[in-house]
N, C-alpha and C positions, 0 to 999 in steps of 0.2 A: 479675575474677581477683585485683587486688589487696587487695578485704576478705576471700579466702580464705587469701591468701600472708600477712597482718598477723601473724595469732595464731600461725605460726610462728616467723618473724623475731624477735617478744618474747623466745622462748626463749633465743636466743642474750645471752647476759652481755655480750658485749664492746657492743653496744647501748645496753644502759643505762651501759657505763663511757664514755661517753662525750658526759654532761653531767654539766657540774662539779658544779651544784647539789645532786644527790645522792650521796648516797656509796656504795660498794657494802661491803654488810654482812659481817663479819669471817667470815674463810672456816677451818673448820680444817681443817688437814693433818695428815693423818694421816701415820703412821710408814714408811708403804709406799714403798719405793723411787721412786728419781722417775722412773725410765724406765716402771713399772706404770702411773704417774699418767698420764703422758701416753699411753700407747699406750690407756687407758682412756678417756680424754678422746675420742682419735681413734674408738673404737666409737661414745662416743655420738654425738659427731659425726654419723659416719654415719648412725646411728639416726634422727637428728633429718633431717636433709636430705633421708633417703631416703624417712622419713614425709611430709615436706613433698612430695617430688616424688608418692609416690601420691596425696595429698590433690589437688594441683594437676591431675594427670589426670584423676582422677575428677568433678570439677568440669567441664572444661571436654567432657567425654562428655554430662556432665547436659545442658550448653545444646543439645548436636544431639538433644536429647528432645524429641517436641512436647509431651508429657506437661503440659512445665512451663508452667505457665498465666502466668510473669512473663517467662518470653519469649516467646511467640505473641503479643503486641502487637507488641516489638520486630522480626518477622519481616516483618509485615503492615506494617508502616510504609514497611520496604523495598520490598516492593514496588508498594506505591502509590508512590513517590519515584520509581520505574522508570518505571511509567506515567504518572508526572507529567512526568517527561522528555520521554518519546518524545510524550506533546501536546502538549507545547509544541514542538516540531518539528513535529507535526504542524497546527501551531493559527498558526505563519509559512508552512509552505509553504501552507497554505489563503488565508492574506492574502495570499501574494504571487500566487496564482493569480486569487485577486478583486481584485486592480489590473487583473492582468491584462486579464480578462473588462472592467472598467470602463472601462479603455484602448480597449480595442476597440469597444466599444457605442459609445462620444464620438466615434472615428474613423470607425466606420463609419454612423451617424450624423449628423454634425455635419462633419466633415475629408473624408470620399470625395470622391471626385469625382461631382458631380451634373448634367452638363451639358446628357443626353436623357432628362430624367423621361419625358416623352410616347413615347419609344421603349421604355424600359425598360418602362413599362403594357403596350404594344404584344405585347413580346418574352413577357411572361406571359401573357399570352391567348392568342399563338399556339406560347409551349411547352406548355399545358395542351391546344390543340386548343380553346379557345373561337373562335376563327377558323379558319374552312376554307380552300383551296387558293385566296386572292387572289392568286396570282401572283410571292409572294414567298418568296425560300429564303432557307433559313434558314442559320446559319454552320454547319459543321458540328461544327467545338471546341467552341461553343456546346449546341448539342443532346446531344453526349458529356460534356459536365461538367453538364447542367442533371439528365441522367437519373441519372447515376452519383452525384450528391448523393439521389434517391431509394433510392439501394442502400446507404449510408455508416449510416444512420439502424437499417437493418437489421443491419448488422454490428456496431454498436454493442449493439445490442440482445443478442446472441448472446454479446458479451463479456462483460457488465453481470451481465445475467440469468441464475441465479442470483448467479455469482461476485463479482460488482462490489455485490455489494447492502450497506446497513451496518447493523451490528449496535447500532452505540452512535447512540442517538436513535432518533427515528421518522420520518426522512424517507425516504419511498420512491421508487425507481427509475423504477417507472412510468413519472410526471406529466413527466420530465425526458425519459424514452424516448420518449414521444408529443411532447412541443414538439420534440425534433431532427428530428424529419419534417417541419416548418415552419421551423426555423430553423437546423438544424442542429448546430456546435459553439457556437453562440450561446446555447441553449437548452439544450446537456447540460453549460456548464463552473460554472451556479453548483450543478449535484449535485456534481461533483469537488470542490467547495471545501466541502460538505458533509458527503462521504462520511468516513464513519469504519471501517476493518478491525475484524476480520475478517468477511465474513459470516456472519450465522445459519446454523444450521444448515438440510439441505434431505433432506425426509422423500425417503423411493424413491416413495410413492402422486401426492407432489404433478408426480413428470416426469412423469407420463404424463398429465396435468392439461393445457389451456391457460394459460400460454403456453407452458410450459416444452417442451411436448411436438413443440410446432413449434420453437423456438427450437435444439433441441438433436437436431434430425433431421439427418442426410445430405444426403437429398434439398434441404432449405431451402438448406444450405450451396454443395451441388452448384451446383445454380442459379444461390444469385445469384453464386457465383465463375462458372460460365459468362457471366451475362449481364456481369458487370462486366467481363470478358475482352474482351469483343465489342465493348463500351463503347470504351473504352479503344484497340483498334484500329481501331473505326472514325474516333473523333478523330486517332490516330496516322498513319494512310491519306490525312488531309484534305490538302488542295494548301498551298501556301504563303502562297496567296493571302487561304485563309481563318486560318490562324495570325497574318497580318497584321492581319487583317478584326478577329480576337478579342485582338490587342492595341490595336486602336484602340479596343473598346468597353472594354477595364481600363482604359485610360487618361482615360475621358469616361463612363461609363455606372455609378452605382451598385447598379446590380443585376450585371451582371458581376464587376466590382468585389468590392462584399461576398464572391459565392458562391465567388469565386475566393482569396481567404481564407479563407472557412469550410472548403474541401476541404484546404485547408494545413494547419489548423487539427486538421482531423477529422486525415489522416495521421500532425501529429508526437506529437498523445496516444496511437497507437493502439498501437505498442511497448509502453508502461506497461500497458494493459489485457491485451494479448497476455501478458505473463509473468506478471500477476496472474490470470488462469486458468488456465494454465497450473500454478501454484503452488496454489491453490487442488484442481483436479486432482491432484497431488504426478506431473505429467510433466515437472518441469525434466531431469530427465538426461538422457530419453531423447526428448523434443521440443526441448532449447536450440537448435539449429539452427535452430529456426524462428524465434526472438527476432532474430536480424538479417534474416532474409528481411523480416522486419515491415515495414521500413524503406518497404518499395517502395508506393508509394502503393497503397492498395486491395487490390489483387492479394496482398498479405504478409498480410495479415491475413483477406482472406477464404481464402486459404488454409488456414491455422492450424485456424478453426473447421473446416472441412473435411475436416482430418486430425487432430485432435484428439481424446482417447479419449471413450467417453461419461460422465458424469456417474454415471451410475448403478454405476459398478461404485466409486465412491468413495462411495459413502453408505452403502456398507455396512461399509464398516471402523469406523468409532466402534461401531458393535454388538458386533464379534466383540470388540475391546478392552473394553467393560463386562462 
């Protein structure tokens, strides 16, 4: 703006009278009344200012031109500077989520408590059913958290897939949704520290595709909220005796131990992904309600998928918009 406002400015006299070094060059006055003089002064004046302020507007219309090929760099600088922002927020909360993850692996690892490996072996053989009816029962908080970790792996899944997928890089969701069935938030927190918004985009041909087509059913949803329902109460229903029984194994047993973290683990991520479908979806108004039910271990979120609209009536608006 100011190499356009210069070559105005010049015009005014009193400018230059106001370095000694030069002189300003002999002026003649004519005969004309001196009140014509100045009120004529005062025309050009105006003249001169008012040309100056069209001038100035019309330049500064020019720059919201994309036309002009000396600003569309300066445009795009901005907002790559935007996006250099928000990754760098994005590029600490990922380090701080892989301390995180690395806090945890040492602890559960190296700091648990390891006192009944030979039980712990034991307890997976006969929660899998490699051992039949010897005689021995099993806890029953035990068997409700052991199974209820097989259903976490699926809702995750349901969150994730499509919605949760990243668009910047090539790291896929898959490989991280298949190890949480093994390991559960142990195996899906280095995707999160990976993950980069928004997802790709998601054709109508490919929902009705494996996985997506299972993933984004009713019926799947229905389910595993019934079975994790059942889950859930039936650990709830257990006597006291065994709520005792399943704080002695946290306290000595690293396989109760870990799993009983990991479901901690799987819960308090699972808000974040619930509003990130949700948004994805564009159902914040009319599902925000369900962002706090989230809360509730399992049950909040397998709810959500389960009342949640389908995907498919959102893939089709980027069409009618082009």
């Amino acid at each position: 703006m100011f190499a356009h406002t210069t070559p105005i400015s010049c015009n005014f006299p009193s400018l230059h009278s106001q370095n000694p070094k030069h002189k300003l060059p002999n002026l003649k006055i004519s005969t004309i009344p001196l009140s014509l003089q100045i009120s004529n002064a005062r025309v050009e004046f105006r003249q001169l200012t008012k040309r100056g302020r069209l001038q100035i507007r019309r330049n500064s219309l020019d720059t919201q031109k994309p036309q002009d090929p000396d600003l569309e760099p300066q445009k795009s600088i901005k907002i790559d500077d935007e996006i250099g922002g928000s990754g760098g927020g994005d590029r600490t909360t990922s380090f701080l989520i892989f301390l995180l993850w690395g806090g945890l692996m040492y602890y559960v690892l190296i700091l648990a408590p390891n006192q009944t490996p030979s039980t712990d072996l034991y307890l997976v053989k006969k929660l899998v059913n490699l051992i039949g009816d010897d005689g021995f029962q099993l806890n029953h908080v035990i068997v409700a958290l052991w199974n209820i970790m097989g259903l976490w792996p699926l809702v995750y899944s349901m969150l994730l897939i499509p919605s949760g997928r990243s668009s910047k890089g090539s790291v896929p969701v898959f490989p991280f949704s298949i190890l949480s069935f093994f390991f559960g938030a142990y195996g899906l927190i280095p995707y999160f520290v990976l993950w980069r918004p928004p997802p790709p985009p998601t054709e109508e041909e490919e929902l009705k595709k494996w996985p997506l087509n299972f993933l984004e059913s009713k019926l799947t949803a229905g389910i595993t909220l019934a079975v994790g329902l059942g889950l859930i109460t039936y650990a709830g229903l257990a006597s006291g005796d065994d709520w005792k029984e399943y704080l002695q194994y946290f306290g000595g047993s690293r396989l109760i131990h870990a799993t009983s973290i990991d479901f901690a683990l799987l819960s308090t991520f699972a808000p974040f992904w619930v509003y990130n479908d949700m948004t994805v979806r564009k159902w914040e108004d009319k599902g925000f309600w369900l962002v706090p039910l989230s809360v509730i271990p399992f049950l909040g979120p397998a709810l959500y998928v389960l009342l949640r609209p389908s995907l498919s009536t959102v893939v089709s608006e980027p069409k009618k918009e082009e």
